[in-house]
SENUBA-608174 format. One line per 8 residues: number of its first residue (from 1); their letters; for each residue y negated, x, z negated of N, C-alpha, C. Coordinates in steps of 0.05 Angstrom, whole numbers, plus 5000, padded with zeros to 4 digits. Atoms other than C-alpha are relative to their C-alpha. Layout:
N
NUM> A> Y:X:Z:Y:X:Z:Y:X:Z | ...
END
This chain:
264
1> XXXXXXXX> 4986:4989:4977:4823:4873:4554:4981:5009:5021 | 5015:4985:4976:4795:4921:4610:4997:4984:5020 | 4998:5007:4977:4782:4899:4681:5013:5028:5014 | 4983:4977:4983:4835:4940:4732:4992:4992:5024 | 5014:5003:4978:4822:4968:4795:5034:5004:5014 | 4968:4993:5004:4899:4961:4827:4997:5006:5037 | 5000:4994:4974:4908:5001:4895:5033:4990:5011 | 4969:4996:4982:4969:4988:4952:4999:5032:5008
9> XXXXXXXX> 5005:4966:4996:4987:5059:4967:5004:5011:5033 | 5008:5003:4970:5003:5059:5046:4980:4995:5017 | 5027:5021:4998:4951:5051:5083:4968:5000:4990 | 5033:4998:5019:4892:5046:5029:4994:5029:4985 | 5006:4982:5013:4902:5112:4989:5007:5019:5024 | 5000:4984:4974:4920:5151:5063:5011:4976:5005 | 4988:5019:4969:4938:5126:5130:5027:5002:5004 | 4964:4981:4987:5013:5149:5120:5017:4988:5006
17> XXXXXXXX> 4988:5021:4979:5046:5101:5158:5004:5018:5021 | 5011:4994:4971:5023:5129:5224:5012:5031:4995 | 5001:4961:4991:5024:5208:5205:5020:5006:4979 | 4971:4987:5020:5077:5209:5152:5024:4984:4995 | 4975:5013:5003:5133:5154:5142:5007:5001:5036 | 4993:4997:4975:5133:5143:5221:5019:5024:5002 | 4988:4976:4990:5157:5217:5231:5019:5009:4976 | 4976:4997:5013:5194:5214:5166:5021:4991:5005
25> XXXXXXXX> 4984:5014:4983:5232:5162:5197:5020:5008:5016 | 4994:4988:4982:5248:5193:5258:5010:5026:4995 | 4994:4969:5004:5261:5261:5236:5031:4991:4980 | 4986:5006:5014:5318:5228:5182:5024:4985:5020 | 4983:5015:4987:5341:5189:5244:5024:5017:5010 | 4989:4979:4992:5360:5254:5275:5015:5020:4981 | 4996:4991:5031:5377:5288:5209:5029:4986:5005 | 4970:5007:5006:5443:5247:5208:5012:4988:5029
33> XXXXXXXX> 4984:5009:4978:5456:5228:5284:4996:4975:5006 | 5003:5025:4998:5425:5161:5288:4993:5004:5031 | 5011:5009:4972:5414:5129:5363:4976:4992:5000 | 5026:5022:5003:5347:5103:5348:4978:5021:4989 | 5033:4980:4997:5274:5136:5357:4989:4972:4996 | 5015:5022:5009:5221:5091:5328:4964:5005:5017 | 5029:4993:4981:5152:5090:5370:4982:4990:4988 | 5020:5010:5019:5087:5077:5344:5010:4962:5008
41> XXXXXXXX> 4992:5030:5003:5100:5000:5374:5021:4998:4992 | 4980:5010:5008:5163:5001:5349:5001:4992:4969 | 5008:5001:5034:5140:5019:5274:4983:4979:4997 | 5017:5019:5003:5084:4977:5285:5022:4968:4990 | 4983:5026:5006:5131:4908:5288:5017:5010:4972 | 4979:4995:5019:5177:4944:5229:4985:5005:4977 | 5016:5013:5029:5118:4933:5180:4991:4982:4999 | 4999:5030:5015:5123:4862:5179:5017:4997:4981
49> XXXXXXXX> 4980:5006:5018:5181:4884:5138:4995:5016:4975 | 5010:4981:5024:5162:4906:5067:5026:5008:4988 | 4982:4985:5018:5197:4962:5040:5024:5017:5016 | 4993:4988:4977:5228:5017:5077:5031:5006:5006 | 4973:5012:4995:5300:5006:5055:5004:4979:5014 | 4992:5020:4982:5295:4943:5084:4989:5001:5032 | 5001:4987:4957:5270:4975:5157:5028:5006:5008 | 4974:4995:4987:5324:5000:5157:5033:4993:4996
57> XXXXXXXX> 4980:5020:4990:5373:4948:5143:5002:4982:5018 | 5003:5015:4975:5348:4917:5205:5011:5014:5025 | 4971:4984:4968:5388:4965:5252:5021:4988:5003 | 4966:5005:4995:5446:4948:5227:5010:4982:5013 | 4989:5022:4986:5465:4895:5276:5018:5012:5015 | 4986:4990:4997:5527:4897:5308:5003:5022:5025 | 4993:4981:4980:5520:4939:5373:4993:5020:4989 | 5003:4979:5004:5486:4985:5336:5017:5014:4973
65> XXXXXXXX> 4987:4993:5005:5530:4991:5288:5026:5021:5010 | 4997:4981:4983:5579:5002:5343:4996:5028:5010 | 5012:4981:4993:5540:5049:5371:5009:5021:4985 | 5000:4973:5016:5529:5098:5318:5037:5003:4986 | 4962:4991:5008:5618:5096:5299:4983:4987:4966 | 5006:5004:5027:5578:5065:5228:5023:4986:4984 | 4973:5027:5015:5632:5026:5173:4996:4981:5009 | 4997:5033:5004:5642:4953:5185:4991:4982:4968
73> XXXXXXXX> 4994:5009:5023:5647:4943:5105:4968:4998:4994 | 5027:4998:5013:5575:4921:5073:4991:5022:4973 | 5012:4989:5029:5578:4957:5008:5002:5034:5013 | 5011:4986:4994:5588:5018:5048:4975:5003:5024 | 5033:5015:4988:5530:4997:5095:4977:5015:4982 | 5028:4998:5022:5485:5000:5036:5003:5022:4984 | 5008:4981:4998:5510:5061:5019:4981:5020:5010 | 5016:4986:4977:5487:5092:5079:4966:4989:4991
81> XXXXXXXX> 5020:5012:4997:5421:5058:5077:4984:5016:4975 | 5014:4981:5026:5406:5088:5006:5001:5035:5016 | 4997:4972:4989:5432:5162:5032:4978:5006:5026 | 5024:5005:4985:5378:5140:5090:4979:5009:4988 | 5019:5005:5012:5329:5125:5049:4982:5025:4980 | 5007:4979:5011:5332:5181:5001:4995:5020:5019 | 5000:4982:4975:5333:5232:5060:4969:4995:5006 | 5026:5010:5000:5273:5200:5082:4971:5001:4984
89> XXXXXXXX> 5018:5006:5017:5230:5194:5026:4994:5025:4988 | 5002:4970:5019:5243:5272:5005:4988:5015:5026 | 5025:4996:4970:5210:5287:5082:4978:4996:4992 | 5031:5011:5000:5153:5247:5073:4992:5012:4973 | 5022:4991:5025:5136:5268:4998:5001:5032:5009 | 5022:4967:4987:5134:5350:5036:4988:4997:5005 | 5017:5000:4980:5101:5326:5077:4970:4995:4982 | 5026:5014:5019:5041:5291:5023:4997:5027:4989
97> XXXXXXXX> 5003:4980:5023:5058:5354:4978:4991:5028:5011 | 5011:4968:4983:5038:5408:5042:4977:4987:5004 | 5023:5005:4993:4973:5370:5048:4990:4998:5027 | 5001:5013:4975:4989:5331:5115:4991:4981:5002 | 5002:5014:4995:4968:5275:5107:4975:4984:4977 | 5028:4995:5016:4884:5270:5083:4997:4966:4978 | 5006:5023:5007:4863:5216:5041:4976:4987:5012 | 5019:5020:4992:4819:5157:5061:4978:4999:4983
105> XXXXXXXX> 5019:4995:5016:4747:5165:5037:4996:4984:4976 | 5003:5009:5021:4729:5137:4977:5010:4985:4977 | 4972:4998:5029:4795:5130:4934:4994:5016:4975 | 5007:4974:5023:4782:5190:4897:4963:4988:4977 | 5031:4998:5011:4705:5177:4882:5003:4968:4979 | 4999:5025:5022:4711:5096:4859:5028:5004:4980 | 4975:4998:5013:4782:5117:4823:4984:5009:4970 | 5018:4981:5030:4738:5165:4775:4968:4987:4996
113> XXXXXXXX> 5020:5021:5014:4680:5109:4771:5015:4987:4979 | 4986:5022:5008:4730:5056:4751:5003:5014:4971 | 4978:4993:5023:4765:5106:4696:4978:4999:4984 | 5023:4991:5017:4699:5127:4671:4975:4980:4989 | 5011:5022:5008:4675:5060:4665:5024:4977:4980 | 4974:5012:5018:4737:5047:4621:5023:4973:5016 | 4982:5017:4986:4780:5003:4679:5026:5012:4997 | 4973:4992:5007:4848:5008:4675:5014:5003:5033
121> XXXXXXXX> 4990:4996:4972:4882:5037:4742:5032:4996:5009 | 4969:5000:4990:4950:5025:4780:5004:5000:5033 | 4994:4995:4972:4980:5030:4844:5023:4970:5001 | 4973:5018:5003:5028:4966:4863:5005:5001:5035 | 4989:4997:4970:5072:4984:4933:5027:5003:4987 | 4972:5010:5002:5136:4965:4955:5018:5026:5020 | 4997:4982:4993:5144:5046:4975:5017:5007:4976 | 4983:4988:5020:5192:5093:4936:4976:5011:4971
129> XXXXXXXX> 5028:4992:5023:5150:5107:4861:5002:5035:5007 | 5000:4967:4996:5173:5185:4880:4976:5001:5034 | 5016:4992:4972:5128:5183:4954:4978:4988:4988 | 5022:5016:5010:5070:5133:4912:4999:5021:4985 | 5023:4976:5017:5055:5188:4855:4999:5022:5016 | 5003:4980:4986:5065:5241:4908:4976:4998:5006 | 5028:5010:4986:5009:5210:4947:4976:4999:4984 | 5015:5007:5021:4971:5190:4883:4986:5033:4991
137> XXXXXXXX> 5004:4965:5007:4976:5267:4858:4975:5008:5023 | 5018:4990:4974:4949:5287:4931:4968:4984:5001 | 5016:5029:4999:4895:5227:4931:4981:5009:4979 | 5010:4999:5023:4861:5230:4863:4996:5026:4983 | 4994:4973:5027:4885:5295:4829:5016:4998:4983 | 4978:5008:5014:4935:5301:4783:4991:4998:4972 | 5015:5024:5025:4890:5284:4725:4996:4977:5001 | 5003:5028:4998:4865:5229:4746:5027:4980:5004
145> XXXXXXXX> 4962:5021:4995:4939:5201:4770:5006:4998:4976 | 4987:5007:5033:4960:5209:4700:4991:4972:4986 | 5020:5034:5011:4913:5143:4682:5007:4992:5018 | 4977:5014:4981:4953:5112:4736:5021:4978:4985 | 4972:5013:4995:5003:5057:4725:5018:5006:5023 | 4984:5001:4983:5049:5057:4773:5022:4980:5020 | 4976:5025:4997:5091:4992:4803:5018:5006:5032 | 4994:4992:4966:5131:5011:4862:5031:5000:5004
153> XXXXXXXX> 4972:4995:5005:5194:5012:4891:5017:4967:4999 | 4974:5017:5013:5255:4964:4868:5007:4990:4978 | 5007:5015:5021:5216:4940:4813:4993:4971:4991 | 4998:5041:5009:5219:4866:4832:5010:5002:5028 | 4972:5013:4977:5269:4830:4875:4983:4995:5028 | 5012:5001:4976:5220:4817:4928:4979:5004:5006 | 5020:4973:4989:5178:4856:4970:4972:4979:5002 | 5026:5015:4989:5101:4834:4996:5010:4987:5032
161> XXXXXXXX> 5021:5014:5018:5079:4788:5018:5001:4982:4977 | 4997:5018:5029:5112:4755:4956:4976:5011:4980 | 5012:5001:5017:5072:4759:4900:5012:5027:4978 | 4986:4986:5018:5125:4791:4858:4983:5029:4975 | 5002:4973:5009:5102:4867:4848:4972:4995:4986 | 5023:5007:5005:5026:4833:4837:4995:4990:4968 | 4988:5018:5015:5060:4790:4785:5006:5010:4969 | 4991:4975:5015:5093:4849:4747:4975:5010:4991
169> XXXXXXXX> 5025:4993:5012:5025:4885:4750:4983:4989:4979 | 5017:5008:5015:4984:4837:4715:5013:4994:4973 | 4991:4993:5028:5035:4830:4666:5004:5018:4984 | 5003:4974:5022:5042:4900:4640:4977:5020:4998 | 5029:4994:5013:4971:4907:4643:4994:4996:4977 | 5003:5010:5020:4960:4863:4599:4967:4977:5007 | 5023:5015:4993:4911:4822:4639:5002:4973:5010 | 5000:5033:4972:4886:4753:4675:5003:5008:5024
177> XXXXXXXX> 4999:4998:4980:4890:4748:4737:4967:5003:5020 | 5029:5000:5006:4808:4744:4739:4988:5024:4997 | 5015:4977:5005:4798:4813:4712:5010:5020:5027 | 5001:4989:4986:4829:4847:4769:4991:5005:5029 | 5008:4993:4966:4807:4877:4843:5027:5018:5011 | 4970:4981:4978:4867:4900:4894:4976:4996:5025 | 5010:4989:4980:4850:4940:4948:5019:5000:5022 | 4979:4995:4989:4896:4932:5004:4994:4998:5030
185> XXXXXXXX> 5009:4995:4973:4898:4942:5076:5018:4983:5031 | 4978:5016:4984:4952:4895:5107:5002:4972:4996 | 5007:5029:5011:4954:4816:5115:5028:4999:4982 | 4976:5002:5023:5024:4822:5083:4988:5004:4967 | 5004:5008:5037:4997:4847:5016:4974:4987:4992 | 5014:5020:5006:4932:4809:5031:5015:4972:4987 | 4977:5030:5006:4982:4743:5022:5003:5005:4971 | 4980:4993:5035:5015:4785:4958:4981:4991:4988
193> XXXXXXXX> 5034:4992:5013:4946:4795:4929:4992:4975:4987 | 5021:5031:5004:4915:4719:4940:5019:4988:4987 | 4973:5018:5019:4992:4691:4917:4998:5005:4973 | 5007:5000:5042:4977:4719:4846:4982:4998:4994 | 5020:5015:5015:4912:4694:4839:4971:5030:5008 | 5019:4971:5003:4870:4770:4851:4984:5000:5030 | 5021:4995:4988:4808:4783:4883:5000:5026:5022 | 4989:4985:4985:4823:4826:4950:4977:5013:5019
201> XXXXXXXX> 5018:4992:4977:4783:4875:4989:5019:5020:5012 | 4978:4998:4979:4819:4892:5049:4969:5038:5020 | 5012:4977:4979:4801:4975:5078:5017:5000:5024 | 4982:5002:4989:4833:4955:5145:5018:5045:5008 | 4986:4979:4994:4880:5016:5171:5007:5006:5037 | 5007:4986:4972:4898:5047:5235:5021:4971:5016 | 4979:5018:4990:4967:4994:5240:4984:4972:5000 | 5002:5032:5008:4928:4932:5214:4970:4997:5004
209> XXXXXXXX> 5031:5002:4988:4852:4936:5250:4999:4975:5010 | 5000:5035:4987:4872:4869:5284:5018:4976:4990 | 4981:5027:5013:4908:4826:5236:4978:4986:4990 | 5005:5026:5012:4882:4767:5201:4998:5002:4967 | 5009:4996:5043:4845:4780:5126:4989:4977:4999 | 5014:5032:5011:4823:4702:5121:5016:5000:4965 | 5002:5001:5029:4814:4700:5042:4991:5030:4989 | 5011:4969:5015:4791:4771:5027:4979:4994:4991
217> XXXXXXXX> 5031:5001:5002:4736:4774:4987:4976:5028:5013 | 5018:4981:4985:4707:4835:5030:5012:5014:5020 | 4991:4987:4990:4729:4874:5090:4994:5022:5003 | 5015:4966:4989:4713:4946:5112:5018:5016:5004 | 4981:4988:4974:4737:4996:5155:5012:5031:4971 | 4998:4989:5016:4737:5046:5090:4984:4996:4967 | 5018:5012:5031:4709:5043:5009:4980:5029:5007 | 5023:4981:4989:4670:5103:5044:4984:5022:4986
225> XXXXXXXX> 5004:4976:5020:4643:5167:5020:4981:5011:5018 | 5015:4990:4981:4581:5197:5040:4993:5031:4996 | 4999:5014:4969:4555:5227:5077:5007:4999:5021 | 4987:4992:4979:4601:5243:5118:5010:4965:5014 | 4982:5027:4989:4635:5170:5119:4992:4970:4980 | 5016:5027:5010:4593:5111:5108:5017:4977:5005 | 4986:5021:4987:4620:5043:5106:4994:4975:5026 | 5002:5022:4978:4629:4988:5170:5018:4991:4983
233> XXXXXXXX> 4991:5032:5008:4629:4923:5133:5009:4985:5020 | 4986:5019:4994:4671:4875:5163:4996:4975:4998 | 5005:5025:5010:4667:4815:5134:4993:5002:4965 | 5007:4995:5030:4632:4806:5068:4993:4970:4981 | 5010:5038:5002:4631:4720:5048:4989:4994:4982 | 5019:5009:5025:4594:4736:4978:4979:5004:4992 | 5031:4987:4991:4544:4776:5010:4986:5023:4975 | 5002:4983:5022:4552:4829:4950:4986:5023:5012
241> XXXXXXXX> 5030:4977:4994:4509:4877:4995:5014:5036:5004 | 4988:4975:5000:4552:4937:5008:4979:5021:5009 | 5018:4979:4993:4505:5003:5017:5008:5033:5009 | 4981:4970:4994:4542:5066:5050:5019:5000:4983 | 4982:4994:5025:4593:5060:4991:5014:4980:4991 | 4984:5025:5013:4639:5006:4968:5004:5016:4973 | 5006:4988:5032:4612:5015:4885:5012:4983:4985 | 4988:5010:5021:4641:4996:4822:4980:4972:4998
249> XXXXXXXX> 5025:5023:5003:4580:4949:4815:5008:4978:5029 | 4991:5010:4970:4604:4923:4891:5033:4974:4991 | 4958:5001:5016:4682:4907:4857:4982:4980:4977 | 4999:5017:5019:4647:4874:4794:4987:4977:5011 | 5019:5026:4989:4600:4826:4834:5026:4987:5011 | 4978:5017:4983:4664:4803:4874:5016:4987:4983 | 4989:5028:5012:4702:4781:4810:4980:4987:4996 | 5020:5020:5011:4642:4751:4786:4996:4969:5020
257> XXXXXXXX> 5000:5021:4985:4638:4711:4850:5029:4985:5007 | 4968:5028:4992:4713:4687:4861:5010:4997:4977 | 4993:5010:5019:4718:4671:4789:4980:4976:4994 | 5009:5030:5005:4667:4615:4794:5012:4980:5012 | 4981:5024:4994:4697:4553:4799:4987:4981:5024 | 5008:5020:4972:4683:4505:4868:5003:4967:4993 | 4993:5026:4997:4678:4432:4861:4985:4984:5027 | 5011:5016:4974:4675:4378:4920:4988:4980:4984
END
């Protein structure tokens, strides 16, 4: 069995939080007559909640229900919320598919190390899988996406920071939990990450520059691409030596080090 290199796709493969769901958001809000504009602090607090159907079953409380004349009844509720959702998610993937929203340096470059060093690739986010290969396509190329897994979506009952989608991954890999590296940029799927056992290097993001990565095995501000965009290491606790570039050789020293065993 391979070693996989498994990305979150918000965030770590672009910033599209900030420059593309935000204003997909908002633009969908308006799109059907909603009372509610979302502000960067407002989005900010509404990604402690993984998964963007469930943002926006957090409106629904009752004034605002009120408010907007919405049903009373739940099952149509969750209608709406899907008819939301989809609305939403066909915004944001124009938006990836007009080439709004750049990718974060050095996705593309370690993606086509990894393949070419025979690793096995996937994406695991708790985003729609139609806005995750959009992004992926945009990100990588649409060769390379093809060697893609994919886990995303409404493919396990609960979102990050559960474990769940992490869980799934390693099982239809076909791996330990030992051979993989996740890349992720949020303490939420930090949590997911460390809950299934996987070795985490955290490229913080524009939303999550001041959260809390205690257990990463590396931080950095990008996996960096030169020379335009070298990396600022962060925190590094195995002292793997990062050099302008977060390298495949960088990723194998890190399992090597949080697969030895600790005794007191």
């Amino acid at each position: 069995m391979s070693d996989a290199l498994i990305f979150d796709c918000d965030g770590v493969l672009s910033d599209t939080e900030r420059d593309g769901h935000l204003p997909a958001f908002n633009a969908t809000f308006e799109h059907f007559g909603l009372p509610v504009h979302w502000s960067q602090e407002d989005y900010a607090q509404m990604l402690a909640i993984g998964g963007g159907k469930e943002r926006l079953g957090k409106l629904l409380t009752p004034e605002f229900i009120a408010k907007a004349g919405l049903p009373e009844d739940r099952e149509a509720q969750h209608d709406l919320i899907a008819q939301w959702h989809r609305e939403k998610t066909a915004r944001y993937t124009a938006m990836v598919r007009a080439g709004e929203l750049p990718p974060r340096p050095g996705i593309a470059r370690i993606s086509a190390e990894a393949a070419d060093a025979g690793w096995q690739l996937a994406v695991a986010s708790t985003s729609a899988e139609e806005s995750v290969r959009a992004v992926l396509e945009h990100v990588v190329g649409t060769d390379l996406a093809r060697q893609f897994s994919v886990f995303a979506g409404d493919m396990v009952e609960h979102k990050k920071p559960a474990p769940d989608i992490y869980h799934l991954a390693i099982r239809e890999l076909g791996i330990q939990p030992t051979q993989a590296v996740v890349v992720e940029d949020s303490a939420n799927g930090l949590r997911a990450a460390l809950a299934a056992g996987l070795t985490t290097v955290v490229t913080r993001s524009s939303y999550t520059i001041n959260e809390d990565f205690t257990g990463a095995a590396l931080v950095v501000d990008s996996l960096g691409q030169l020379p335009d965009h070298p990396v600022a290491v962060v925190s590094d606790p195995h002292a793997v030596g990062v050099d302008g570039e977060v390298s495949l050789k960088n990723l194998l020293d890190l399992l090597n080090a949080t697969s030895i065993p600790t005794f007191s």
